[in-house]
C-alpha positions as CSV (number, residue, x, y, z in Angstrom):
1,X,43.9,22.4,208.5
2,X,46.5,20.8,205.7
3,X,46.4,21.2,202.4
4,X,48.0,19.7,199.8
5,X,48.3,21.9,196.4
6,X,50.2,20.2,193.0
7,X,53.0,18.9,195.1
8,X,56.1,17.7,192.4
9,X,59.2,16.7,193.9
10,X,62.2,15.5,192.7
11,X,65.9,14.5,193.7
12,X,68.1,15.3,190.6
13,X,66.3,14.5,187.6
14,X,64.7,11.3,189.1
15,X,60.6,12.5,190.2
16,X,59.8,11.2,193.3
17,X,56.3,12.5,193.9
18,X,53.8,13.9,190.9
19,X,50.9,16.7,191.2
20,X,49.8,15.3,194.6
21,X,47.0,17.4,196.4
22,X,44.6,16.5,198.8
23,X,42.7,18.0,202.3
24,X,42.8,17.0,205.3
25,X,41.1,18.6,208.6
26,X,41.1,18.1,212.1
27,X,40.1,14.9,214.4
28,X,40.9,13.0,211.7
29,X,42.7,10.0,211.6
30,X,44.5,9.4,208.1
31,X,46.6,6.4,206.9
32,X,48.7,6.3,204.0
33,X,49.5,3.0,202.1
34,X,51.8,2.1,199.6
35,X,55.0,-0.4,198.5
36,X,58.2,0.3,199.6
37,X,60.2,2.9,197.7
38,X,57.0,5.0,196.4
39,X,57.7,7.8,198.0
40,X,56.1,8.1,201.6
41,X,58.5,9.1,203.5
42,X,59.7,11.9,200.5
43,X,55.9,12.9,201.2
44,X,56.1,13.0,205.3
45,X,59.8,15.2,204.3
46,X,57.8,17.5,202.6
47,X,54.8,17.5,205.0
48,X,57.2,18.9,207.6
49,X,59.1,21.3,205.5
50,X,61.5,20.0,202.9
51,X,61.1,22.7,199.8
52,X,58.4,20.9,197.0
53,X,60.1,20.9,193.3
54,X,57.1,22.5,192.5
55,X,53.6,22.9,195.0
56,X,52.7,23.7,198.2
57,X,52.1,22.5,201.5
58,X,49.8,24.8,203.4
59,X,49.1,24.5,207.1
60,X,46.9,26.3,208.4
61,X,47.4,28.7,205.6
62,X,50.7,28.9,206.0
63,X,53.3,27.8,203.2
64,X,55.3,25.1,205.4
65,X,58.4,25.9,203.6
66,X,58.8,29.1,204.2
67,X,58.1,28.8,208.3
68,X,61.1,27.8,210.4
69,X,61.8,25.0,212.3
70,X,60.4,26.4,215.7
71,X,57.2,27.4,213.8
72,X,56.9,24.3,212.4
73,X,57.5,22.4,215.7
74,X,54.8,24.3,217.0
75,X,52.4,23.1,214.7
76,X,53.3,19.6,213.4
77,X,55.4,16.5,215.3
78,X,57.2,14.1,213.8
79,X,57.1,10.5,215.4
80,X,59.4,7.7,214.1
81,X,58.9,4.0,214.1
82,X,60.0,2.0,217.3
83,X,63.3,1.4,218.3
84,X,64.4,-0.3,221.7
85,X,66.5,2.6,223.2
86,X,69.1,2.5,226.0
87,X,69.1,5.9,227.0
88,X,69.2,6.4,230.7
89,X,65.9,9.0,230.8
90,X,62.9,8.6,232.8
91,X,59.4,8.4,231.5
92,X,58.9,12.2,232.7
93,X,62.1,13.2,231.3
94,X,61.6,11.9,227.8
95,X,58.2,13.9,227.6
96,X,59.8,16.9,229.1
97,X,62.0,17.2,226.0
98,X,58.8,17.5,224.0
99,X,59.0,21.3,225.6
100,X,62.5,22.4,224.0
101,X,60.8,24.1,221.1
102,X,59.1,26.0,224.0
103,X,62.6,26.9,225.7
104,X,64.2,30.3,225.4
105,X,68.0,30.1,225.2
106,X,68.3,30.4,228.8
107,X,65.2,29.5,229.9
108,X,64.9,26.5,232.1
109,X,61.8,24.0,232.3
110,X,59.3,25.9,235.0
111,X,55.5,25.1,236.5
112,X,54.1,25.7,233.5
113,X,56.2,22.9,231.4
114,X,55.8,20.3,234.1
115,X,52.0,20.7,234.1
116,X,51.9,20.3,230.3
117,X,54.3,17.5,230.6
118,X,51.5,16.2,233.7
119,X,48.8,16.7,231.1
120,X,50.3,14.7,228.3
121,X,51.6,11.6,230.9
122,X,47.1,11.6,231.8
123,X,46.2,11.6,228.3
124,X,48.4,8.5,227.0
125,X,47.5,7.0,230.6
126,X,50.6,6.4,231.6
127,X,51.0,8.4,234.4
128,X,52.1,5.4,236.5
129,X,55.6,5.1,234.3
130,X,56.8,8.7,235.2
131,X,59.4,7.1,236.9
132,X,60.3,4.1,235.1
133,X,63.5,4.2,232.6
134,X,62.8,4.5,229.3
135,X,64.7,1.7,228.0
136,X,63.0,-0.9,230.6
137,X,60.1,-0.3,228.6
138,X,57.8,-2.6,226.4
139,X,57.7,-1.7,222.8
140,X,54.5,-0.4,222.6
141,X,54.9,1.6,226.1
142,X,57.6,3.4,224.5
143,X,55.7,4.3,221.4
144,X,53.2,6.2,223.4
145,X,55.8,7.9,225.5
146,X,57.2,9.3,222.4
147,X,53.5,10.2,221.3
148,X,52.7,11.9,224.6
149,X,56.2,14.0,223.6
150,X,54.2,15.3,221.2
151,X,51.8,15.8,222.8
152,X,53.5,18.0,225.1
153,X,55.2,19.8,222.6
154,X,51.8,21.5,221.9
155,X,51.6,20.8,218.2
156,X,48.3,19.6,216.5
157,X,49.3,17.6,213.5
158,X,51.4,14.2,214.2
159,X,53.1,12.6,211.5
160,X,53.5,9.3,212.1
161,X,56.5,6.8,210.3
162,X,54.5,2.8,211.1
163,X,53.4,3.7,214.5
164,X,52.8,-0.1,215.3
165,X,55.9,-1.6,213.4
166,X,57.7,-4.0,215.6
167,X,54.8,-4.0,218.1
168,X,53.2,-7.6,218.9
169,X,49.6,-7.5,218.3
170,X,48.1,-6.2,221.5
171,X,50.7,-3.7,221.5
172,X,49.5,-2.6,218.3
173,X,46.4,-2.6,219.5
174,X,47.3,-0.2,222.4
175,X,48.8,2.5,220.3
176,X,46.0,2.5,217.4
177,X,43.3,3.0,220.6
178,X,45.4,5.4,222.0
179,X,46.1,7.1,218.4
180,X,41.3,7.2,218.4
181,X,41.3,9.0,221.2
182,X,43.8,11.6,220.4
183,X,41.9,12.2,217.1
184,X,38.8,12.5,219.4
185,X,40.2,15.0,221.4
186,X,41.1,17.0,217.9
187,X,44.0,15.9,216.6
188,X,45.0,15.4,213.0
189,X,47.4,12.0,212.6
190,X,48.2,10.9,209.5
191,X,50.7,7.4,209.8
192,X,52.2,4.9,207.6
193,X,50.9,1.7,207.4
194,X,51.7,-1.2,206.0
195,X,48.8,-3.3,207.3
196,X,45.7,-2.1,205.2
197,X,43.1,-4.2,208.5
198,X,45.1,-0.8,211.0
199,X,43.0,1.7,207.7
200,X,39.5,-0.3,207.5
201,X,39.5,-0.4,211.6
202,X,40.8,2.8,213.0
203,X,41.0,5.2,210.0
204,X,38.7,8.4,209.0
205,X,40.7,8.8,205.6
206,X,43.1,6.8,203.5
207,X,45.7,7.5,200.7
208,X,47.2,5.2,198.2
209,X,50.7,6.1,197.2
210,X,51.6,3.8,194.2
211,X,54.6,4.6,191.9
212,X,54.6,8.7,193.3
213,X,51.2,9.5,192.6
214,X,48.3,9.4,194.5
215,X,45.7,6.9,193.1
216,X,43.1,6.9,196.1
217,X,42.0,10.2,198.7
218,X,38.8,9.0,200.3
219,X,37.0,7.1,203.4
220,X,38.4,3.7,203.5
221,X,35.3,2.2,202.7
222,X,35.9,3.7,199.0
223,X,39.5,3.0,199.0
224,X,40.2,-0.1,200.5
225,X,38.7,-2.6,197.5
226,X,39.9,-5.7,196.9
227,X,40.6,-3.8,193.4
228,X,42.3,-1.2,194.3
229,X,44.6,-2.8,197.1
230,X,45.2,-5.5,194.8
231,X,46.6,-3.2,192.4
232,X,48.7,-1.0,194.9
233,X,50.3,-4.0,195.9
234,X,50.5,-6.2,192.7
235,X,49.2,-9.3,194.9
236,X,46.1,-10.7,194.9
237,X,44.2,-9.6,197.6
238,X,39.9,-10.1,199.1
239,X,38.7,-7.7,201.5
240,X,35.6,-9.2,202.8
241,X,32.5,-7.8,205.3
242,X,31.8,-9.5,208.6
243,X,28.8,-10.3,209.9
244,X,28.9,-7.3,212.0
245,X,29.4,-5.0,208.7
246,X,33.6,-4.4,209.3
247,X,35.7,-5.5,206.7
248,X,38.9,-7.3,207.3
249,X,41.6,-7.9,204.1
250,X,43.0,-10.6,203.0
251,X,45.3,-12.7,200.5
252,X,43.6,-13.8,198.3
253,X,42.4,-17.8,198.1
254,X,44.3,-18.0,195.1
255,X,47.6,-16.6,196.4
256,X,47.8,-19.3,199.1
257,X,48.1,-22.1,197.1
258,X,51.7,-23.7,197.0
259,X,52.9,-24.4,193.3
């Protein structure tokens, strides 16, 4: 569904990104970890259409950055982190505008929209805020208004920027459920995280970012060492198995002593 091919990128002479490639399909859920500043949100630019220095990003065998916006929109969504809005929209309203990539110039929403729009509200379950005003909602009920946006925009890739940032934890919680049963129902999301226990409990695939390359593209029980996320975040850090054979990570005993 996405491929990945030798992507380069760089702004000026500084490289962002370096000979990244990797697959991924559908009803997947991937996560992609890494510091600050090592390029993920260059890679999510290019994901949705930003020119590569040198590479390709292929959707659907298509070169991304030679589609335009609208056939882009069709295919891929971009959703940002939370933010506390005060925009006077309803619930209904805000996933209505999911549809504008669907609009002609002087077309108005008809049946057709508002059943998608219906569709999308029944999916996130959350139905019973088509009415409510956006900005009187939690954080977390907003995050999934803006997912079932997408949703109504029709596209099958989301791209998400820290879905749960800013979220308390059953919030969290909320989304990342909601974000399993979207890939269920054969979606492709692949989200920021910074919280490598969101990866070992909800995700398919993981990839490590670290300085602009890509140092891990597998299952998270491959990725997700005590090694390897040790490394990507220069801390020391355990992951450890439960009784019930899920792993949960850690700092390490080490890095909690006070000096």
């Amino acid at each position: 569904m996405l491929r990945v091919s030798h992507l380069n990128f760089s702004y000026g002479d500084t490289p962002i990104l370096r000979d990244i490639s990797f697959e991924l399909a559908a009803s997947q859920s991937v996560c992609l970890l890494g510091k600050n500043g090592v390029g993920k949100s260059t890679l999510f630019k290019l994901l949705l259409g930003i020119k590569p220095s040198v590479g390709c990003v292929f959707l659907e065998g298509r070169d991304v950055s030679k589609m335009s916006r609208k056939e882009i929109a069709a295919m891929i969504s971009y959703i940002p982190q939370t933010q506390k809005s005060t925009h006077q929209f309803t619930v209904f309203e805000m996933v209505l505008m999911g549809r504008t990539a669907n609009f002609q110039a002087v077309r108005q929403p008809g049946k057709a929209d508002y059943q998608v729009v219906e569709q999308a509200l029944e999916l996130l379950s959350i139905g019973r805020l088509r009415q409510r005003l956006f900005c009187d909602l939690s954080g977390g009920e907003q995050q999934l208004v803006i997912i079932a946006r997408s949703v109504a925009q029709e596209s099958r890739v989301f791209i998400m920027d820290e879905p749960c940032a800013n979220l308390d934890y059953s919030n969290q919680l909320m989304v990342l459920k909601m974000i399993r049963r979207l890939v269920a129902e054969g979606y492709l999301i692949i989200q920021a995280t910074h919280d490598p226990n969101h990866a070992l409990q909800y995700a398919d695939h993981v990839l490590l970012l670290q300085e602009g390359t890509l140092t891990a593209n597998d299952h998270p029980e491959v990725v997700l060492t005590s090694k390897n996320l040790s490394e990507l975040y220069q801390v020391p850090i355990e992951v450890h198995a439960l009784a019930d054979r899920r792993k949960v990570c850690l700092p390490s005993q080490q890095d909690k002593e006070v000096s």
